[in-house]
N, C-alpha and C positions, 0 to 999 in steps of 0.2 A: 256560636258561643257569645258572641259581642249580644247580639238581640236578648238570649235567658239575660247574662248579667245586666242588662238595661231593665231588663223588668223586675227583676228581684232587687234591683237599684233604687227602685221605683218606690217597693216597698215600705210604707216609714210605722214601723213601730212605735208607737208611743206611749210608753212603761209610768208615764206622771200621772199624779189621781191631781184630779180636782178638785180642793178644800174646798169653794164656797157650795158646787153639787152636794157634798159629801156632809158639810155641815146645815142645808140648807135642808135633803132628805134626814136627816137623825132631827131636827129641830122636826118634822114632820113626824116621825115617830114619835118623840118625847108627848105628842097631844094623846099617848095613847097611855093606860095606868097598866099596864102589862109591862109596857116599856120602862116608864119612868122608873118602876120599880127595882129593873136591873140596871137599866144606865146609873143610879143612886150606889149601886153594890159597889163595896170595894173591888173585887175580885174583876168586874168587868168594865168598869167605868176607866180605868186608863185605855182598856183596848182600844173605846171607839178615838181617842187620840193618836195613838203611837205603831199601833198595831197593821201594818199596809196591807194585810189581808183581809181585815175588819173591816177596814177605807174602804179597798178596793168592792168589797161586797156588797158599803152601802152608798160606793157610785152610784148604782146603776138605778136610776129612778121606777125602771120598770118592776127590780125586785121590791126592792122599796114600797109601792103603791101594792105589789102583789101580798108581802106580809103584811099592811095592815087589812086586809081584805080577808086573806085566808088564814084560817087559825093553825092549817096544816104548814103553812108556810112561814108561821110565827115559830112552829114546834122546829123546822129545819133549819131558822136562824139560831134557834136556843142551841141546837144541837152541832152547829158550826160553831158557835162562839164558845161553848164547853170544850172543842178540839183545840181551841185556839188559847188554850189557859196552860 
């Protein structure tokens, strides 16, 4: 028992997003006019501030470089940040 709780101990979750990632991927988006367009909306433009599921989605630099690449992965941000209003 002592060894599992050592490993699960071990474990370290870490639930903080990182603002400068997070601002530093959407300043990468904003070069795109699909984007700017809704980051400009009422309706969406506080998510990418306040919203930590909005944050957390545009941690991740890989999805990040992946929607502005693919237009099907632009359509599946559209469609997460519609769920997120």
């Amino acid at each position: 028992m002592d060894i599992i709780a050592g490993l699960l101990g071990g474990i370290n979750v870490d639930n903080s997003l990182n603002t400068r990632k997070i601002d530093r991927n959407i300043e990468r988006l904003k070069k795109l006019e699909w984007f700017k367009t809704i980051y400009d909306e009422e309706k969406y433009h506080s998510m990418f501030f306040v919203n930590r599921h909005v944050r957390g989605y545009l941690q991740s630099t890989i999805r990040v470089k992946k929607i502005i690449r693919s237009e099907k992965a632009q359509l599946k941000f559209m469609r997460f940040l519609d769920k997120q209003i």
